[in-house]
GUTIFI-959925 format. One record per residue (C-alpha): z, y, x. Coordinates in steps of 0.2 Angstrom, whole numbers, plus 2048, in hexadecimal, padded with zeros to 3 digits. Layout:
% residues N
    pz    py    px
     Z     Y     X
...
This chain:
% residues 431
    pz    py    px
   5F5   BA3   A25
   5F9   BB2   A20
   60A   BBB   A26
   610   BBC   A14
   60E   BAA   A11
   617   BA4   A1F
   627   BB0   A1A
   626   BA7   A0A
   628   B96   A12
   634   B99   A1D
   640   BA1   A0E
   63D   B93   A05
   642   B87   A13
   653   B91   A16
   657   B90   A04
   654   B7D   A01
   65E   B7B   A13
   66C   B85   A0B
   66C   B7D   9FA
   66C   B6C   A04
   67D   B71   A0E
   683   B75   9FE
   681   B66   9F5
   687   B5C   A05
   696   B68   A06
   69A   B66   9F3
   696   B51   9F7
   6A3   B50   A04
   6AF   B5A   9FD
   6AE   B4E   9EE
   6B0   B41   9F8
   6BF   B47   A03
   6C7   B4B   9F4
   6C6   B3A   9EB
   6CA   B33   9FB
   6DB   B3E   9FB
   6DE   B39   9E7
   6DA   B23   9ED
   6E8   B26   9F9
   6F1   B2F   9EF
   6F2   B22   9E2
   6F3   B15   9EC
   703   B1D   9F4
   709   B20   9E4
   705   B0F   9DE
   710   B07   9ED
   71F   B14   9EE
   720   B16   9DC
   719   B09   9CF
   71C   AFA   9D8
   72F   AFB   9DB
   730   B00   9C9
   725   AF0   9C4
   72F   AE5   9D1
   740   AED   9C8
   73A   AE8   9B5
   734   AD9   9BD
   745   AD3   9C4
   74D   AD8   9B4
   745   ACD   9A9
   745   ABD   9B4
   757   AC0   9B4
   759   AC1   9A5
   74F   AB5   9A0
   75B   AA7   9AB
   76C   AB0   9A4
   765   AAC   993
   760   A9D   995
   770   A96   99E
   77C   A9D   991
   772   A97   984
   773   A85   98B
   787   A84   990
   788   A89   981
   77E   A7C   975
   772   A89   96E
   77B   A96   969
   77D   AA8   970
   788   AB3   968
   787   AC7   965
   78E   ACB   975
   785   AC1   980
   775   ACC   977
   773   ABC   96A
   772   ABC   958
   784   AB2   953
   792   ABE   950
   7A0   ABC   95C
   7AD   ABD   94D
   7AB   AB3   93E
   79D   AA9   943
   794   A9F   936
   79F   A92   92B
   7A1   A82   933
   79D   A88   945
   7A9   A80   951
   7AA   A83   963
   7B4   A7E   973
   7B9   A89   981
   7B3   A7F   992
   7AF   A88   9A1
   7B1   A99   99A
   7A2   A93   98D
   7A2   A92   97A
   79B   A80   978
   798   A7B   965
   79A   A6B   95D
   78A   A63   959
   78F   A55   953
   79F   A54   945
   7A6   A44   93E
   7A2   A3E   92C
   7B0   A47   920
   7B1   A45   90D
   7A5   A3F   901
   796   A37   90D
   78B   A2F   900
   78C   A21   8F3
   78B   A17   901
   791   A1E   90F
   7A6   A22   910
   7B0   A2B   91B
   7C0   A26   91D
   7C7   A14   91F
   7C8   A07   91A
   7B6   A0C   913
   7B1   A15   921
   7A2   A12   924
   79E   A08   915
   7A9   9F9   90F
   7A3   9E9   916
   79B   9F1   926
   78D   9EB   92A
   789   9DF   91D
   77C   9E8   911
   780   9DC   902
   790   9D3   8FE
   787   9C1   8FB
   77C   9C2   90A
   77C   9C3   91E
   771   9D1   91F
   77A   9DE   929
   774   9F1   930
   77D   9FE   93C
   774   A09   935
   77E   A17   92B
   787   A29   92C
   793   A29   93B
   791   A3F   93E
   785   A4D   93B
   77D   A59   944
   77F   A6B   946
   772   A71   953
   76A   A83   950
   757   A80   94D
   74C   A83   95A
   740   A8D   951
   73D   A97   943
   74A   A9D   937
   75D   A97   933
   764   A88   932
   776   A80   931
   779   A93   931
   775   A97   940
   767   A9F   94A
   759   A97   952
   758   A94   964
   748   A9E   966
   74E   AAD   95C
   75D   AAD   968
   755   AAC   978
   74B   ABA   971
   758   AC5   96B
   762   AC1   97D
   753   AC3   988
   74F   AD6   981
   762   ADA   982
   766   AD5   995
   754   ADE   999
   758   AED   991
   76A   AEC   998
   762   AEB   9AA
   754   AF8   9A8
   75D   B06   9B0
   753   B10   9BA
   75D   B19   9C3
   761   B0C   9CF
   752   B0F   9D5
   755   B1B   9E4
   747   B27   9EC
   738   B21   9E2
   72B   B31   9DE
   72A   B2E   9CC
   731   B2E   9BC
   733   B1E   9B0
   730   B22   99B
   72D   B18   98D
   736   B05   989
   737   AF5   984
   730   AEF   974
   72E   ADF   970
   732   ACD   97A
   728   ABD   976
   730   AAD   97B
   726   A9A   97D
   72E   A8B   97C
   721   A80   986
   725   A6E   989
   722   A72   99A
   72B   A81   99E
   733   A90   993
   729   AA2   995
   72D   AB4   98F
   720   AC2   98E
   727   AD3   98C
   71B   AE4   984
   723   AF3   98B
   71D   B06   989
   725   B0A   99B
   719   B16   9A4
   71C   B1C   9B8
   718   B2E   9BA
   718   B38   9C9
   723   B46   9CC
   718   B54   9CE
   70F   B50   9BB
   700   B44   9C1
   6FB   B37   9B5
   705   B29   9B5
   704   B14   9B5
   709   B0B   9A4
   710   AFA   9A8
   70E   AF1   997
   710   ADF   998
   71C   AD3   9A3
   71E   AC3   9A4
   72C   AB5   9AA
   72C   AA2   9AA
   73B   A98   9AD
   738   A83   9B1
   744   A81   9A6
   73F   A75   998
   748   A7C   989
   73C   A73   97D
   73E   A61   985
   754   A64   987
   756   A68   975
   74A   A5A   96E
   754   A4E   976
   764   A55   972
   75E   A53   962
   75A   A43   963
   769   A3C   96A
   774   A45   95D
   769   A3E   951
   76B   A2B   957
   77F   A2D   95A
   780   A32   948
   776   A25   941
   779   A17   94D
   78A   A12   94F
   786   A07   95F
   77A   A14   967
   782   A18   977
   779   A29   97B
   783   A2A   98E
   776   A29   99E
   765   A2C   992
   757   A2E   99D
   747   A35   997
   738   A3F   9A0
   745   A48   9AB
   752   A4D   99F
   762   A42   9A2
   774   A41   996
   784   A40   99B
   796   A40   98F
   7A4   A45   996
   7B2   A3F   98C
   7C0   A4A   983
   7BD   A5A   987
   7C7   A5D   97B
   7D3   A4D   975
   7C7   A43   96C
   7BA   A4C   96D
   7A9   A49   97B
   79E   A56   982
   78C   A51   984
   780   A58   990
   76F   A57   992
   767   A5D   9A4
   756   A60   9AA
   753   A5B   9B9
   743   A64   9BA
   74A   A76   9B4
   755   A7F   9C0
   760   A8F   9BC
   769   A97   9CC
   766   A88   9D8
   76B   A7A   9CA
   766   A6D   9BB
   763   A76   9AC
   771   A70   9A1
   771   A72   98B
   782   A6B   984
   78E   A68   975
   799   A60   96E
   79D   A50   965
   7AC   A4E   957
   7B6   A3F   95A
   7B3   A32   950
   7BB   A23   945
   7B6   A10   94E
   7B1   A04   941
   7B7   9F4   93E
   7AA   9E5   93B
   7AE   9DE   929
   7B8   9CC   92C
   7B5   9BF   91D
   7C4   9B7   916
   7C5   9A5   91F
   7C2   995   912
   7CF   98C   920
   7DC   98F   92B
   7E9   987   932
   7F5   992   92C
   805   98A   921
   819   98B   91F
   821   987   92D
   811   98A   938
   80F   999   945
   802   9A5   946
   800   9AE   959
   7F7   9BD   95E
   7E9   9BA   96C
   7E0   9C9   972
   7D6   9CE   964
   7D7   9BE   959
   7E6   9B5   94D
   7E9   9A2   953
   7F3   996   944
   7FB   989   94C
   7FE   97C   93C
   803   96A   947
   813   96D   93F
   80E   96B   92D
   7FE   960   931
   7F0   96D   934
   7E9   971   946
   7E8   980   94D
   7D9   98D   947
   7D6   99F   94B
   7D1   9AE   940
   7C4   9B7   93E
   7BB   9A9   93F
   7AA   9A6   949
   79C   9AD   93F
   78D   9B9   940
   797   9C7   941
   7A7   9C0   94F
   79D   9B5   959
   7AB   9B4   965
   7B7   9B1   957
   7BF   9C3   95B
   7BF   9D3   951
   7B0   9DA   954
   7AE   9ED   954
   7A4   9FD   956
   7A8   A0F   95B
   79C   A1B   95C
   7A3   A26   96A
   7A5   A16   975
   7B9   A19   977
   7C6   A0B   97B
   7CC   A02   96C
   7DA   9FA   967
   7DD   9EA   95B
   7EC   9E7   952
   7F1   9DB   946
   801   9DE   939
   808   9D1   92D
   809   9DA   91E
   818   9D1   917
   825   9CF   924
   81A   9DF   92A
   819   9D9   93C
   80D   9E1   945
   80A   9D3   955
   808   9D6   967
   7FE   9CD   973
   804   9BD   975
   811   9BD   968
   814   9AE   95B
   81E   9AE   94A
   821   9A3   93F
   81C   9A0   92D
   82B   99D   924
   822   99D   912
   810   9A2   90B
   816   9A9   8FC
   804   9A8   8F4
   7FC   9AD   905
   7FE   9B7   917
   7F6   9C8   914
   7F1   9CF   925
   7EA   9DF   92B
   7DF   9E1   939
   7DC   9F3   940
   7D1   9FC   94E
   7D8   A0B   956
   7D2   A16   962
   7E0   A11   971
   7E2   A27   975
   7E2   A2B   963
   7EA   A1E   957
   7E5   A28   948
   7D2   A26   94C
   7D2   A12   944
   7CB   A07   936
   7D2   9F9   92D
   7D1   9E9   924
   7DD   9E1   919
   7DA   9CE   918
   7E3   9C0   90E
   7E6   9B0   912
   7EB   9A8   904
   7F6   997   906
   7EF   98C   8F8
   7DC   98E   8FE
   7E2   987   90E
   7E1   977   915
């Protein structure tokens, strides 16, 4: 090999061993680099996005349970303040509300007022339609069926109804206005980054099995010295509570106590949700709660409440006895809730009224109400107008054509709260 030749090769060697440093130097500079920019980020990604995240985070499952709760004490409804959608003054027509534990509790049920129905009456003596229960004059068929209250609930979903908002469009509004309310980032002390961008929409899912939120933000974390930054985008908060299941059966109950006058809607029990009424909150007036036992906000039962209008009690229609032993010169005695003529003195033995029938099996007035209160009967002789006390007798000086007598129901803490019949019992049909 020629001298020349070998020169060439060993030129040719350096340079491929120089371009090969090269290339290995350029590699693990590469390589160092990226490995500086991983830590970097991850650093970043620790000091700086995740206390931010944790922060939005903290906010919305806050508000989340602030919203809920007041929405709850307060039977639906969550006023302009509170970041809901029902103005604090003059709020819609025929929304009523009690003050109760520094809440604004509505009235979701109201008693019957006016003109009900062809059918249906509102005050007494018709109240709730004359001859209650009997359907038909001639007849012994008899409902309890009728119109004893209407509801006023918000609706649930979708748009308004009884004036008022929905629940859903409230929890919504409420939701984005405490998160926006909390998102101030400068509480956040000694993080390397900025916060931009906001909030722009909340979602909210009434599940049968829990309630959910989903926020969109634009929030982006940047770094102080101009890097890139992290967009946040979408969050997401569940609460246990069963919004869905509490309202249904709020619904329900209200629905039944306003039909049903013998429904009795304290201690309900039904897949963990449980009633309770706690009586005048208000004179006459109940509050009704129902409580999840499941859902839990702050450490306790999830609670959705309202209230219910007193109500008149109803007096079961008493039919005009073919025979008494009522007569002149007899007596006639009060006995709890029942008349007794005594007519030895004048031939006749002693009967009582109403009589025993379908309607008084126990020959007493018989009597509904639909808030369950304590009632009390009365019976006034119309002519001498004598109204009798338990025990007391008087005596029948003369028929005169008849002894009219009215027999009322009352409630025992509100007198005015009554129904009556006037019945006559007329001398010459006697005997």
């Amino acid at each position: 090999m020629r001298r020349g030749q070998l020169t060439l090769i060993v030129i040719v060697g350096l340079v491929m061993l120089i371009v090969l440093g090269l290339i290995y130097f350029v590699i693990a500079s590469d390589a160092a680099q990226r490995s500086r920019s991983s830590i970097d980020e991850s650093r970043f990604s620790r000091e700086a996005v995740a206390p931010v995240r944790e922060f939005v985070q903290g906010c919305l499952d806050n508000a989340l349970a602030s919203s809920l709760l007041i929405l709850g004490k307060q039977g639906g409804v969550l006023y302009e303040s509170q970041g809901g959608l029902v103005a604090d003054v003059g709020a819609p027509a025929g929304l009523r509300v009690v003050s109760y534990d520094d809440y604004r509790v509505p009235y979701g049920l109201h008693a019957p007022r006016g003109v009900v129905s062809a059918f249906f009456y509102a005050d007494p003596p018709d109240y709730p339609w004359p001859r209650f229960p009997l359907l038909t004059t001639d007849t012994n068929v008899f409902d309890y069926q009728g119109f004893f209250g209407f509801e006023r609930l918000p609706p649930l979903q979708g748009e308004f109804e009884n004036a008022l908002p929905s629940v859903e469009g409230q929890l919504r509004a409420a939701v984005l206005h405490t998160l926006k309310s909390c998102l101030d980032f400068s509480q956040l002390q000694g993080i390397p980054a900025t916060v931009a961008g906001e909030v722009t929409d909340v979602g909210v899912f009434l599940n049968l099995e829990d309630t959910a939120v989903v926020v969109n933000t634009t929030l982006e974390v940047r770094s102080q010295d101009g890097g890139s930054g992290t967009v946040l985008g979408q969050f997401t908060s569940r609460s246990d509570v069963r919004l869905r299941k509490v309202y249904d059966t709020i619904h329900a109950l209200l629905g039944r106590d306003g039909t049903d006058i013998r429904a009795n809607i304290q201690g309900f029990v039904a897949d963990g949700i449980v009633s309770a009424v706690t009586s005048d909150i208000r004179p006459g007036d109940n509050l009704l709660v129902a409580s999840d036992t499941v859902g839990l906000v702050g450490g306790q039962q999830y609670e959705f409440r309202v209230m219910l209008e007193n109500r008149q009690p109803a007096l079961v229609y008493i039919r005009t006895p073919t025979s008494t032993g009522i007569c002149a010169g007899g007596e006639v005695a009060r006995k709890g809730a029942q008349l007794l003529f005594n007519g030895t003195r004048c031939g006749r033995g002693v009967t009582i009224f109403p009589e025993v029938d379908q309607l008084h099996p126990q020959g007493q007035v018989t009597y509904y109400d639909p808030d369950e209160d304590e009632i009390n009967v009365s019976f006034t002789l119309l002519q001498p107008g004598v109204t009798l006390a338990d025990g007391q007798y008087y005596a029948v000086s003369a028929l005169d054509g008849g002894l009219d007598v009215r027999v009322m129901v009352s409630e025992r803490d509100n007198p005015n709260a009554r129904d009556w019949q006037d019945v006559t019992l007329v001398g010459a049909a006697l005997g």
